[in-house]
C-alpha positions as CSV (number, residue, x, y, z in Angstrom):
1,X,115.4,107.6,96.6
2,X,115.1,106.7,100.4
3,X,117.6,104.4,102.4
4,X,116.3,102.1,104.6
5,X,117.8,100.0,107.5
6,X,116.8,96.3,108.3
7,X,114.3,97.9,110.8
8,X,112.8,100.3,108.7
9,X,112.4,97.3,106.1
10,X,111.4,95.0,108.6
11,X,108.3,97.9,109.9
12,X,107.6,98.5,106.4
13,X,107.1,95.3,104.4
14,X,106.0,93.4,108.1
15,X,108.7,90.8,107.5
16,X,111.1,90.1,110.4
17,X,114.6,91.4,110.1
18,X,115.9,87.6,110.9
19,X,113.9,86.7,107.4
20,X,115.4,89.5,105.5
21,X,118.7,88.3,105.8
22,X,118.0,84.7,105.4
23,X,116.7,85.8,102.2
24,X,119.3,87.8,101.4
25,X,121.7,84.7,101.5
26,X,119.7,81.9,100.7
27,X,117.4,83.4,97.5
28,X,119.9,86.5,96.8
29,X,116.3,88.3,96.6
30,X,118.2,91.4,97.4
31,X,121.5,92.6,97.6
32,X,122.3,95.3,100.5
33,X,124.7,98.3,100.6
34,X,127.1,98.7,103.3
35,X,127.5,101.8,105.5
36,X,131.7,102.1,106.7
37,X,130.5,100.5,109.6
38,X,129.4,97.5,107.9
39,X,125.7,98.3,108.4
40,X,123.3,96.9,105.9
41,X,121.2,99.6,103.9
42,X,118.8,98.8,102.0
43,X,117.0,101.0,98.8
44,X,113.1,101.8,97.3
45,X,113.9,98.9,95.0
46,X,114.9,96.8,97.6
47,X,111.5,97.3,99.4
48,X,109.6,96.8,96.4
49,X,111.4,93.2,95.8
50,X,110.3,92.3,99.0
51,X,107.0,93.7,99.0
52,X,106.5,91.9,95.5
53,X,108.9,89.7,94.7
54,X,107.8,88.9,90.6
């Protein structure tokens, strides 16, 4: 199961990083992890919501 931060999602799915997070407020489409440092990661399931959100 791979980890992925905003960026990788962001090169991965072609949505901007700015969007993911919107999203991730507004819609609660998906739910990050948190690093200690407070950094969102993000998992294969994650990436497959945004990908195809159904």
């Amino acid at each position: 199961m791979g980890e992925y931060t905003i960026k990788d999602l962001e090169k991965l799915s072609g949505i901007k990083a700015h969007t993911i997070r919107i999203w991730g407020k507004r819609y609660d489409i998906i739910t990050p992890g948190r690093t200690d440092t407070n950094r969102r990661r993000y998992t294969d399931k994650d990436l497959r919501k945004l990908i195809n959100p159904q």
